[in-house]
KOLVORO-612626 format. One record per atom (N, C-alpha, C): x, y, z; residue in three letters; residue number from 1. Coordinates in pm, whole numbers, m for minus. Last residue first. Layout:
<pts>
c1,c2,c3,lumti,vexvo
X,Y,Z,Ala,NUM $
...
</pts>
This chain:
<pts>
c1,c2,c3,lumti,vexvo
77,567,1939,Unk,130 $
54,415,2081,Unk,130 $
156,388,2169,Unk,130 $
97,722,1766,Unk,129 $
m4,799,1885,Unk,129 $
4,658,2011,Unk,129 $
249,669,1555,Unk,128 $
290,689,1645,Unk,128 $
208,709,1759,Unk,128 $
264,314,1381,Unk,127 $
183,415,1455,Unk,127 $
275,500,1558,Unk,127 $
525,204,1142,Unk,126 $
524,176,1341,Unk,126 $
403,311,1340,Unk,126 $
503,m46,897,Unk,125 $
477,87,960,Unk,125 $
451,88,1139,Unk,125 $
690,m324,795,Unk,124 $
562,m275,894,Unk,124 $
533,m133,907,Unk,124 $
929,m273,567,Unk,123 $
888,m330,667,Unk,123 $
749,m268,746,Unk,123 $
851,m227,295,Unk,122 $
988,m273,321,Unk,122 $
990,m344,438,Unk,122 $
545,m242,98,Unk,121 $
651,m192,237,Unk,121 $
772,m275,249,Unk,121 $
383,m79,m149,Unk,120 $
510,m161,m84,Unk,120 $
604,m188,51,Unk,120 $
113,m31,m284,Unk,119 $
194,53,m189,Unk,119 $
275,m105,m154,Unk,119 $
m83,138,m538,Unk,118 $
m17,26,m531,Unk,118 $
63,48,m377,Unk,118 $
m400,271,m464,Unk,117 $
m285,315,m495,Unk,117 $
m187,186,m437,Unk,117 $
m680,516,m508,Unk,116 $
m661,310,m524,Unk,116 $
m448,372,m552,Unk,116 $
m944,708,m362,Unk,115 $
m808,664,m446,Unk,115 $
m779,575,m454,Unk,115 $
m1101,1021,m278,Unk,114 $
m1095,893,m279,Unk,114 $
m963,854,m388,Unk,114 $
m1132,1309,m255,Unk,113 $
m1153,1236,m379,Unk,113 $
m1166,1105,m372,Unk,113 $
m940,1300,m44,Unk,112 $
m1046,1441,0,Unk,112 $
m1149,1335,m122,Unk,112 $
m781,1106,166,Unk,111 $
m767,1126,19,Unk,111 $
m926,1257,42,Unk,111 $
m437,1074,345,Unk,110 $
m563,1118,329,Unk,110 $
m603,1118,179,Unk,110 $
m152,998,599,Unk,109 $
m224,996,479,Unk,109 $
m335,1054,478,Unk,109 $
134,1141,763,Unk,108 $
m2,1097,742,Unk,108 $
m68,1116,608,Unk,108 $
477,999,794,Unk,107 $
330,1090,736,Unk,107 $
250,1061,790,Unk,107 $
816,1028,818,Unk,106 $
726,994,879,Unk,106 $
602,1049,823,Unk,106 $
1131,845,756,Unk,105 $
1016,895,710,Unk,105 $
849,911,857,Unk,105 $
1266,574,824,Unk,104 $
1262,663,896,Unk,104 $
1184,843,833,Unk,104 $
1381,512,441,Unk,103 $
1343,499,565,Unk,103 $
1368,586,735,Unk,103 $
1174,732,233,Unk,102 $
1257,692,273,Unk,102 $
1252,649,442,Unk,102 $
912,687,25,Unk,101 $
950,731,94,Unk,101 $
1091,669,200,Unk,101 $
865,753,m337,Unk,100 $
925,666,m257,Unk,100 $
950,738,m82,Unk,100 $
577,786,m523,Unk,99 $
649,848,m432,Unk,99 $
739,725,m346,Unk,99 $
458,855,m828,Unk,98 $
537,776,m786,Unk,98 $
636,821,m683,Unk,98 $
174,932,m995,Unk,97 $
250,979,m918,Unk,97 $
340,867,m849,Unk,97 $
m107,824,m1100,Unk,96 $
62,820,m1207,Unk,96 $
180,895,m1124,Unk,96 $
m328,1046,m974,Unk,95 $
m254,924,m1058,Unk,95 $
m144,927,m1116,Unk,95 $
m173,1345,m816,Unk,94 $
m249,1235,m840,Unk,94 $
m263,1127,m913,Unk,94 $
m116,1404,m452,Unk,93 $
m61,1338,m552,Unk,93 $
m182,1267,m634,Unk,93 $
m45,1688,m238,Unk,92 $
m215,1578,m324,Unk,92 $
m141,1528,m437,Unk,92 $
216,1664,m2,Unk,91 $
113,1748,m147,Unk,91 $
25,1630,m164,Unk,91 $
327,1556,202,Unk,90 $
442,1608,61,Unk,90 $
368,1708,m15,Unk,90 $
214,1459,329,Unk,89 $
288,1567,380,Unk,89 $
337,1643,305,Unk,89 $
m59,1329,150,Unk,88 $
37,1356,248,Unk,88 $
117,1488,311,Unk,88 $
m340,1220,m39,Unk,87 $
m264,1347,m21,Unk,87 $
m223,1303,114,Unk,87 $
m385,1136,m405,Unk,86 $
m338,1081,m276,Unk,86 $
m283,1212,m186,Unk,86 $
m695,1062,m578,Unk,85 $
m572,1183,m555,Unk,85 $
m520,1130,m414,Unk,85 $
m740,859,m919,Unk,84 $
m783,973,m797,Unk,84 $
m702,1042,m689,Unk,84 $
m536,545,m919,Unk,83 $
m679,652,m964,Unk,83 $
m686,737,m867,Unk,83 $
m268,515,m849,Unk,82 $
m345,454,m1016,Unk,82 $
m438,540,m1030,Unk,82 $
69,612,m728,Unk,81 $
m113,643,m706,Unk,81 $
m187,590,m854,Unk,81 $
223,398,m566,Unk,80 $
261,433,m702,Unk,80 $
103,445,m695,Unk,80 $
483,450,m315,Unk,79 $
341,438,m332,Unk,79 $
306,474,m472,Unk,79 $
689,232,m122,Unk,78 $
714,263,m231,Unk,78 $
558,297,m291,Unk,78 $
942,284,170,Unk,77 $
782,250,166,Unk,77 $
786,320,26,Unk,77 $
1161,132,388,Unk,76 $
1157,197,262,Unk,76 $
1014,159,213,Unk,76 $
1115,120,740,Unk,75 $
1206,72,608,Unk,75 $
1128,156,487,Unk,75 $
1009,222,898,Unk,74 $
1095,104,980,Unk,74 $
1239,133,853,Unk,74 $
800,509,933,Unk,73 $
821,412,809,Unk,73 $
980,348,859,Unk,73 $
538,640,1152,Unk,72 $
679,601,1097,Unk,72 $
690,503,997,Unk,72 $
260,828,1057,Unk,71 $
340,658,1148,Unk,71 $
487,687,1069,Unk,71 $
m70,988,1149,Unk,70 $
107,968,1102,Unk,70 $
160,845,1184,Unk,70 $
m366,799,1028,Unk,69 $
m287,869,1153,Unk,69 $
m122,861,1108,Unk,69 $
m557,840,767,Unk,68 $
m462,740,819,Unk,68 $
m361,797,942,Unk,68 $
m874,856,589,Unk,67 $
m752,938,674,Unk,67 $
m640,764,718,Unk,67 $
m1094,953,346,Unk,66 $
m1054,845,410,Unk,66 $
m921,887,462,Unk,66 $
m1264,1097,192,Unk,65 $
m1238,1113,304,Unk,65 $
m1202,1055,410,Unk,65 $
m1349,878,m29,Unk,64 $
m1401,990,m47,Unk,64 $
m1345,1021,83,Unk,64 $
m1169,548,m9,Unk,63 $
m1275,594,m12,Unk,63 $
m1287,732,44,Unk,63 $
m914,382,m107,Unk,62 $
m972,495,m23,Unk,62 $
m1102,556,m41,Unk,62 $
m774,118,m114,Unk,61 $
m837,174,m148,Unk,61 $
m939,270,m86,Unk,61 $
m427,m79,m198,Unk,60 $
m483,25,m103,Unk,60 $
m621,113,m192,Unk,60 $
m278,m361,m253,Unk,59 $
m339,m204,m330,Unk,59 $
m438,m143,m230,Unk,59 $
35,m449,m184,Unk,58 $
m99,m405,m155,Unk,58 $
m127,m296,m245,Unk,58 $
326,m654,m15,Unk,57 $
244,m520,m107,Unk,57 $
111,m568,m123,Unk,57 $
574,m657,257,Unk,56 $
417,m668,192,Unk,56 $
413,m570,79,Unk,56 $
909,m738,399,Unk,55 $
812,m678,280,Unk,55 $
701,m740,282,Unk,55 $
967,m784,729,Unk,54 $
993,m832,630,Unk,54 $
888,m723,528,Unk,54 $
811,m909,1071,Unk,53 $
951,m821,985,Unk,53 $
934,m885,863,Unk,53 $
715,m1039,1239,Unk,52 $
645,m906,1260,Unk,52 $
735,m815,1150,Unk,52 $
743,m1337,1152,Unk,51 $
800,m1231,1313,Unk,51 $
729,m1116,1334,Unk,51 $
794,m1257,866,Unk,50 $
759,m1365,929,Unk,50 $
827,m1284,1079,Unk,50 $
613,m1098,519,Unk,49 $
660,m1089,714,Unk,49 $
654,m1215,746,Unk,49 $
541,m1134,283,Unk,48 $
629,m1182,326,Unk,48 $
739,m1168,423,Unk,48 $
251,m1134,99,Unk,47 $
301,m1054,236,Unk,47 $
410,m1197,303,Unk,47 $
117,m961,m152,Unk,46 $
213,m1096,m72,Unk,46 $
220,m1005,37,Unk,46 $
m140,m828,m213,Unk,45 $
m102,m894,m312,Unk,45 $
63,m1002,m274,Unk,45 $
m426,m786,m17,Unk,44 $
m298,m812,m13,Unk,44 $
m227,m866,m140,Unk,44 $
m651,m472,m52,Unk,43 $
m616,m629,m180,Unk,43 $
m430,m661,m140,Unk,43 $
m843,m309,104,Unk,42 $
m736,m344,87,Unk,42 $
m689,m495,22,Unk,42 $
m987,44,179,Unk,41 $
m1017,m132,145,Unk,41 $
m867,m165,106,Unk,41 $
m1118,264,478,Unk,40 $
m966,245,365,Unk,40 $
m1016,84,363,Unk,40 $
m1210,373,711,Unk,39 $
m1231,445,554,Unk,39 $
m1146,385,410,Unk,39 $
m905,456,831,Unk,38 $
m1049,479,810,Unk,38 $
m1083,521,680,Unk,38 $
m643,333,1023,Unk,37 $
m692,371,872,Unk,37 $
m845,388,890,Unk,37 $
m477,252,1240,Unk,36 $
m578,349,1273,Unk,36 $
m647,386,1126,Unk,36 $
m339,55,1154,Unk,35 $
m266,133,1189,Unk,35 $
m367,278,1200,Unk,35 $
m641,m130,1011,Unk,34 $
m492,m161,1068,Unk,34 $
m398,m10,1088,Unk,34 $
m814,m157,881,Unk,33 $
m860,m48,974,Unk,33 $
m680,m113,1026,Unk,33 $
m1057,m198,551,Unk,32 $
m875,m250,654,Unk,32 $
m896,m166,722,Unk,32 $
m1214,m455,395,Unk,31 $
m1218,m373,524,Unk,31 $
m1035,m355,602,Unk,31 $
m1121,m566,96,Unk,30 $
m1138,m627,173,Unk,30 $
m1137,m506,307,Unk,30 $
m1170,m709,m254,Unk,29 $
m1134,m594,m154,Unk,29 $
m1181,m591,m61,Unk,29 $
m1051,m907,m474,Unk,28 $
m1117,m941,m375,Unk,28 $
m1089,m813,m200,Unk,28 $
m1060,m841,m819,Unk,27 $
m1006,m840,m706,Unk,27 $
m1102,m827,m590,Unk,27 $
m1162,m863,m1091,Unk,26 $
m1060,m933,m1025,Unk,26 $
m1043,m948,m929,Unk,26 $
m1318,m644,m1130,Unk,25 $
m1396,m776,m1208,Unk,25 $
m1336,m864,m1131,Unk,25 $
m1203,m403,m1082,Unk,24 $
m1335,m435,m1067,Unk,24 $
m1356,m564,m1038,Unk,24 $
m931,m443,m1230,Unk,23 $
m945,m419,m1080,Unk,23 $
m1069,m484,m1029,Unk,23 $
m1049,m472,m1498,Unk,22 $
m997,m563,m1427,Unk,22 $
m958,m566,m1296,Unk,22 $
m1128,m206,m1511,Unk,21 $
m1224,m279,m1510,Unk,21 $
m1168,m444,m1448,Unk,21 $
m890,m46,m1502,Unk,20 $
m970,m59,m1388,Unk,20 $
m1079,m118,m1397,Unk,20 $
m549,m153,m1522,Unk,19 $
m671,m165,m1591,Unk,19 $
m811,m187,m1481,Unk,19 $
m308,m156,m1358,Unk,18 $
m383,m20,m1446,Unk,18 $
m558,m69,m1502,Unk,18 $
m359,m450,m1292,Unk,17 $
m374,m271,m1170,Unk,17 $
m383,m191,m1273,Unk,17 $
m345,m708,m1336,Unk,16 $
m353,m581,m1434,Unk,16 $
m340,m448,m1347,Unk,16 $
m73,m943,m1187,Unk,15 $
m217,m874,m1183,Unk,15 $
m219,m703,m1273,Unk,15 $
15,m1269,m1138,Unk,14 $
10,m1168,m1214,Unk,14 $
m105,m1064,m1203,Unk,14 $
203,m1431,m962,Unk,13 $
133,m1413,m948,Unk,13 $
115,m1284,m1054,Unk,13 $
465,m1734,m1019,Unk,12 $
394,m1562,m1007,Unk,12 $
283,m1561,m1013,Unk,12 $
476,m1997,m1068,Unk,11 $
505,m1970,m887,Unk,11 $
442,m1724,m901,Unk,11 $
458,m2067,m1280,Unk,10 $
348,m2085,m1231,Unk,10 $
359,m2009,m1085,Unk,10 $
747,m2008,m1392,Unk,9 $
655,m1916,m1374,Unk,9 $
543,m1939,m1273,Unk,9 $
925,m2068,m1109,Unk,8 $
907,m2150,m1214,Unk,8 $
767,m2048,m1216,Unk,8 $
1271,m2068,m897,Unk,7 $
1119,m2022,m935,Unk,7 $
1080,m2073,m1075,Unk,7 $
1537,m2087,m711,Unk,6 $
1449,m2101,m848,Unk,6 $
1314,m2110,m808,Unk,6 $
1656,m2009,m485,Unk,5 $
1628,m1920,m593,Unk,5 $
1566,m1955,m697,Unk,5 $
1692,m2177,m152,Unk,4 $
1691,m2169,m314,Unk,4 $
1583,m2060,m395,Unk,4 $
1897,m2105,104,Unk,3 $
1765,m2056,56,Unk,3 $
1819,m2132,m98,Unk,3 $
1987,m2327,366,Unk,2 $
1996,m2264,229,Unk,2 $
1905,m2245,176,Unk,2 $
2092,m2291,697,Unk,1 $
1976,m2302,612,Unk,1 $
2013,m2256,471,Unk,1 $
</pts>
């Protein structure tokens, strides 16, 4: 099989994320409850799993006491916080915080404030409680 590499702008997709009225105005946020999340909205921006493998990104949105059960990380997970406070294993991160986590990593999430935060996956997150 040969992959080809060209691309032609029309093929990007462009989006403001700092700008939170254009968040507002733009984006289509959506109920996520996937890996036990509560409490959590979600704007796929690609998702380029095929099988159950491969990179997604997303803006992730938390609402005031919103949790996430610890999970493993397969592959390299990249969380860049825009508004309000992200808190893990690491500490309460808050906007403008840029955490990479490495693979085989493991957390749980939470926000006490609520939050909106870019997030990348390398591959799937594995739940552990299943």
């Amino acid at each position: 099989m040969q992959i080809s590499y060209e691309t032609k702008a029309s093929d990007s997709k462009i989006f403001s994320i700092f700008d939170k009225s254009w968040r507002d105005e733009n984006l289509d946020w959506q109920p996520y409850s996937s890996d036990g999340r509560s409490n959590v909205d979600i704007v796929r921006l690609y998702d380029d799993r095929r099988n159950g493998v491969g990179p997604a990104g997303a803006l992730l949105r938390y609402a005031p006491g919103a949790s996430v059960p610890a999970h493993l990380h397969p592959g390299t997970e990249l969380i860049l916080v825009l508004e309000g406070e992200l808190i893990n294993d690491a500490g309460v991160h808050p906007a403008g915080t840029l955490e990479i986590c490495a693979v085989g990593s493991i957390h749980t999430l939470s926000s006490k404030k609520g939050c909106i935060f870019l997030v990348i996956w390398e591959q799937p997150v594995q739940r552990l409680d299943e």
